[in-house]
N, C-alpha and C positions, 0 to 999 in steps of 0.2 A: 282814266275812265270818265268820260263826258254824258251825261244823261239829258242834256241839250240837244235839240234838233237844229241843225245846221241853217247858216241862211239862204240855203238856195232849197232846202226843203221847206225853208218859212214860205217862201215864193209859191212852191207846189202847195202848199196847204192855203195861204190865203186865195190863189187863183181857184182851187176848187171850190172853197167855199163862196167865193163870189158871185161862180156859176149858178151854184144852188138858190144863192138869195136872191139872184136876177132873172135867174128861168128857170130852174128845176122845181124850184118849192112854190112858185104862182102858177107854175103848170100843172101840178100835181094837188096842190088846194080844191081847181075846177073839179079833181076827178070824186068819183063815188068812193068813199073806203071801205066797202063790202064788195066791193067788183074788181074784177081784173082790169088794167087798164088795156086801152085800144090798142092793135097795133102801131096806129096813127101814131099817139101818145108816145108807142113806148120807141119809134124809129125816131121820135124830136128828140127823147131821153140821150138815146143814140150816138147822135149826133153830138150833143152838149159833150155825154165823153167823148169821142173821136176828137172832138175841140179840144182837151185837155189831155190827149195822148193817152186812155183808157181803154179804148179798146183794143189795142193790140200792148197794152202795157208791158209784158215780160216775153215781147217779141223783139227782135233784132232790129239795130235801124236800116240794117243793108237789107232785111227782108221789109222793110216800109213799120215797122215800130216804134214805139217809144224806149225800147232798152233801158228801163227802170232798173231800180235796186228792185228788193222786193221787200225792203223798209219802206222806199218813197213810194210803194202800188200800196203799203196797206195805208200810210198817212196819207192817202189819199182818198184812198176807200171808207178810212175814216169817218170823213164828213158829209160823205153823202148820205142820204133820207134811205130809207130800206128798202122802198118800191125801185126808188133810181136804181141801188146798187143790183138789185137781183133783175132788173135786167141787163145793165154792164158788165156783171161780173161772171155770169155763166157762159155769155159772149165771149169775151177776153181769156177765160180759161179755152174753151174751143178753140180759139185764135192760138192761141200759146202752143195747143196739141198739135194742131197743122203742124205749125211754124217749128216745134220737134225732131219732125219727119223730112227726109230728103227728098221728097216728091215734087219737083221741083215744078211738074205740068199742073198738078192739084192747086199749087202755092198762088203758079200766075194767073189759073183760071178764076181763082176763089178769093186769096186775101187782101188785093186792093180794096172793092167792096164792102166787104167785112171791116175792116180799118177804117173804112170812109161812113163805117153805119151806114149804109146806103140797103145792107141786105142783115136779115138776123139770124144768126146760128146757135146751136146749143148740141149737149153731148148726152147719149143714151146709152145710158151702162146699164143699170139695176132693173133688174127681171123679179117677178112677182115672188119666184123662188130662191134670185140670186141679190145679195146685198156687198157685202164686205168685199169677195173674193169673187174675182171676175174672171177667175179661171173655169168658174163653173156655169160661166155663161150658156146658154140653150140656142138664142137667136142665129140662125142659121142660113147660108149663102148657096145657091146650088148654082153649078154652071149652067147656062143656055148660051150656047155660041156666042156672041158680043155684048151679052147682059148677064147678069146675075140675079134671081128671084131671092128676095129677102123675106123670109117666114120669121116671126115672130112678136114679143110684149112686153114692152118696155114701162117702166112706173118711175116718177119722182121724179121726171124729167122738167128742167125748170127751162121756160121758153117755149117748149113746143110745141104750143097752139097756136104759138105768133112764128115758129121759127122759118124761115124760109130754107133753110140747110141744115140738116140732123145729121152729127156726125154718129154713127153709129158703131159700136163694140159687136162684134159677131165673129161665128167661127166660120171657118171656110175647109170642109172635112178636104182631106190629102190622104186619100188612101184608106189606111187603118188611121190613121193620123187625126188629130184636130187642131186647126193651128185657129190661134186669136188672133183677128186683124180688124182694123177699121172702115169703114164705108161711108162714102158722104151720101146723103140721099135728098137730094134737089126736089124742092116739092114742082118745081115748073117742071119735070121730067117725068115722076114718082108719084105714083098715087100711094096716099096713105090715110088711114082714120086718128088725129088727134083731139085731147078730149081733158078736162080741166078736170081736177081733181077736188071737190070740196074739202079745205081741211078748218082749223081751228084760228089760224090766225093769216097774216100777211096775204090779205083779198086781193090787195091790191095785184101782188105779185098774178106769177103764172108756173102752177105746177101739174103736170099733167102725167097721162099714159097715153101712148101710143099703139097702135097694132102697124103691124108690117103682114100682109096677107097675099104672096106670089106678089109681091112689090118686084118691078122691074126695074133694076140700077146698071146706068152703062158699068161695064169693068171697066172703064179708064177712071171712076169714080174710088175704085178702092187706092189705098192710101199705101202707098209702097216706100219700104227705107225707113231708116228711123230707128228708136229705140222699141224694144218689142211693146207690145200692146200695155201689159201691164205693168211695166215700169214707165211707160209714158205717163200712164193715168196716177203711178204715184209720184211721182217728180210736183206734176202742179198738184196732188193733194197736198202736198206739204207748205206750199202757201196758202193755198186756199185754206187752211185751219184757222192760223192764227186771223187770219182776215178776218174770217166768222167770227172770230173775238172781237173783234174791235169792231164789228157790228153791232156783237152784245155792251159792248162797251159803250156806243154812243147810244142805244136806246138806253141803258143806264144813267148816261149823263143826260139825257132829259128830264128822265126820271126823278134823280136828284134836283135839275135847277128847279122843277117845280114844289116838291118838298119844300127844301131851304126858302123858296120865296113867303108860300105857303106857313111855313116857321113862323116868317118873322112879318108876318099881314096878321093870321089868324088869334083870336085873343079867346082867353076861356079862364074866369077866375080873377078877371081885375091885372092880365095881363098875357103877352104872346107866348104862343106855346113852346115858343123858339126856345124860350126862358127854362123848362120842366127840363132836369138833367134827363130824363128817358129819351122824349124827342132828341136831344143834342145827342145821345147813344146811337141812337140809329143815324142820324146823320153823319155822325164820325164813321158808322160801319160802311154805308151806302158809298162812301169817299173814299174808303180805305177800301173796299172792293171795287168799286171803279181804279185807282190808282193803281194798285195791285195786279187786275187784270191787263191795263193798259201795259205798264212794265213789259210784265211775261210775254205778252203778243209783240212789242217792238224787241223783246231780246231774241226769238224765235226768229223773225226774220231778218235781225242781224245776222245770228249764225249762221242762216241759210246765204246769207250776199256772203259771210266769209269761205263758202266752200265746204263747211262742216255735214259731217254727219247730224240730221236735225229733226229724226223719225221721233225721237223720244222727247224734244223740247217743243216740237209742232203738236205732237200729241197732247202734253199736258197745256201746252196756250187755249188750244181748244174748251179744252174739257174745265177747265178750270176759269177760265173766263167767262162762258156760256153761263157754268152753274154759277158763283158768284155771284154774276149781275142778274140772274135769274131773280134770286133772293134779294138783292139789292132795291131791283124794281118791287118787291113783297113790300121790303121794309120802306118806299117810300106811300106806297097804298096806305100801311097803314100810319103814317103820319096825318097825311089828307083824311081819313076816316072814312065817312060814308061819302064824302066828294072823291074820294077815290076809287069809288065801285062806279062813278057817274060816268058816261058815255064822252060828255061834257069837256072831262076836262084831260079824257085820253090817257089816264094811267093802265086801263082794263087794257089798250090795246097794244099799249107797249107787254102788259100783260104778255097776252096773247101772242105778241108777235114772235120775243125771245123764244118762246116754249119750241118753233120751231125750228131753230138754230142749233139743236139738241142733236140732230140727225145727218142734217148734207156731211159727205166728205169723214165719214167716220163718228159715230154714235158712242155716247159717254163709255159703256162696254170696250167698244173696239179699242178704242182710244187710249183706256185705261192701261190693255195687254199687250200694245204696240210701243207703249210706255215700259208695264216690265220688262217685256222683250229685252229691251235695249238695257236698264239695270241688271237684269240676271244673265241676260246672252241665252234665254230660254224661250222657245215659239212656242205662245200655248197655244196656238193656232194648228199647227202640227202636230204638237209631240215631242 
């Protein structure tokens, strides 16, 4: 058992973080941290991963991919800043779902571009009514001879107010029937209303709702082949979890270096507070929850590159890394003290930030019974 990262993963990890310190994070300094970035902004972001084989990470390289583990996409996703990642990583999950499907005219039409960051896409599942279980999706497709009219409202959808392509979850009625299928909706095609959602933390990013109102979609646009709708969309939840960990995990570790530095500058008493066993308590804790979570998240998507069944160890990387480092980022506030409530010195917005990591791709609840499921072999979801 090697808890060493390989050296051709050291290579993947320093070349990312190189990118960040030479254009991601001077690019992203210029912007506002209470706004969303530009599109402009966010097609350079883009770019820099397409540079690094991220946005089509856990796509094929015969389909134009990077064909990652799905250890080397999250050490990777590791290191980027959080405004980068949210918008490569909703990209790249979209890219992954095409890339699923046997739609071989959608593939040619669409994921050159997509790969090259040259266009932005993003995926619309959750309905104002519908969250967890996408079987009970509403949004709806009706024939009209060579089009299909898209009726419906989509929430939480991250990208698309910048997105140039939504791939879209919807049913398409058969009869008595309701089958769940996907639909790309090209905004150069598509008229539709999208619209930013104010929340509590990560401004920079971009989360929104959408309407689809008698939206007109060529039918060559729907996505045919493939695994059926809802196993598509949990195949990439089950990376996408532990990656939100190690999201939370690296705003932790800022968290922490600032702490620790803070320790061992700041003096109160004739010497650094570094020194007070309590301060050294929380820092031992802030460490051993970052470390801890790290762990959990790269064992979660080992198992996932071994083939295993990984619903119940994806679920707890989540759930247990999000909240740990949650608390982690508490306990380094209150190290800094009142320099820690300060705008200044950006602990409030790692604050802020984590809090929303609670939710994408499965909420501490879901997460938790997705988790017994799998010990007990009992669906509380069902019955």
């Amino acid at each position: 058992m090697d808890f060493s990262i390989s050296s051709d993963q050291r290579l993947l990890v320093d070349a990312t973080q190189q990118a960040v310190e030479r254009h991601i994070e001077p690019l992203l300094a210029k912007q506002p941290l209470d706004t969303p970035l530009t599109k402009d902004v966010s097609l350079e972001i883009l770019k820099h991963g397409a540079n690094l084989g991220l946005t089509a990470a856990r796509t094929s390289e015969e389909l134009g991919g990077s064909g990652l583990s799905a250890l080397d996409y999250g050490l990777m996703c590791e290191q980027l800043p959080t405004a980068a990642l949210f918008v490569i990583f909703p990209h790249e999950t979209t890219v992954a779902r095409l890339a699923l499907s046997d739609d071989r005219d959608i593939q040619e039409k669409y994921l050159s571009s997509l790969i090259e960051g040259k266009r932005i896409t993003c995926t619309a599942a959750t309905e104002p009514g519908v969250g967890s279980n996408p079987k009970e999706i509403q949004a709806r497709l009706k024939d009209e001879g060579d089009h299909y009219l898209l009726n419906g409202r989509k929430m939480w959808v991250s990208n698309v107010t910048i997105a140039d392509l939504v791939q879209v979850t919807s049913v398409l009625p058969q009869g008595d029937e309701r089958k769940l299928v996907r639909i790309l909706v090209d905004r150069e095609e598509s008229e539709y209303l999208a619209e930013e959602i104010p929340v509590v933390g990560m401004k920079q990013s971009h989360l929104g709702e959408v309407v689809f109102d008698n939206c007109r979609v060529p039918k060559s646009n729907l996505i045919q082949g493939g695994n059926d709708v809802a196993r598509t969309l949990t195949m990439t939840w089950l990376a996408n979890r532990p990656i939100i960990g190690l999201c939370a995990v690296q705003m932790a570790q800022r968290a922490f270096d600032l702490a620790k530095d803070f320790a061992q500058n700041r003096s109160q008493f004739g010497r650094t507070i570094g020194e007070f066993q309590l301060i050294q308590e929380r820092l031992a804790d802030i460490e051993t929850a970052i470390v801890s979570s790290r762990l959990l998240c790269y064992h979660a998507l080992h198992e996932l590159d071994q083939g295993k069944r990984a619903n119940g160890v994806t679920a707890m990387a989540k759930r247990y890394a999000v909240s740990s480092c949650d608390n982690a980022i508490r306990l380094a506030m209150q190290v800094l003290g009142s320099m820690g409530l300060s705008e200044e010195v950006g602990l409030e917005q790692l604050a802020r930030n984590i809090r929303m990591l609670a939710i994408p791709d499965g909420t501490p609840e879901i997460l938790t019974l997705i988790q017994g499921r799998e010990i007990t072999g009992k669906d509380a979801f069902r019955g």
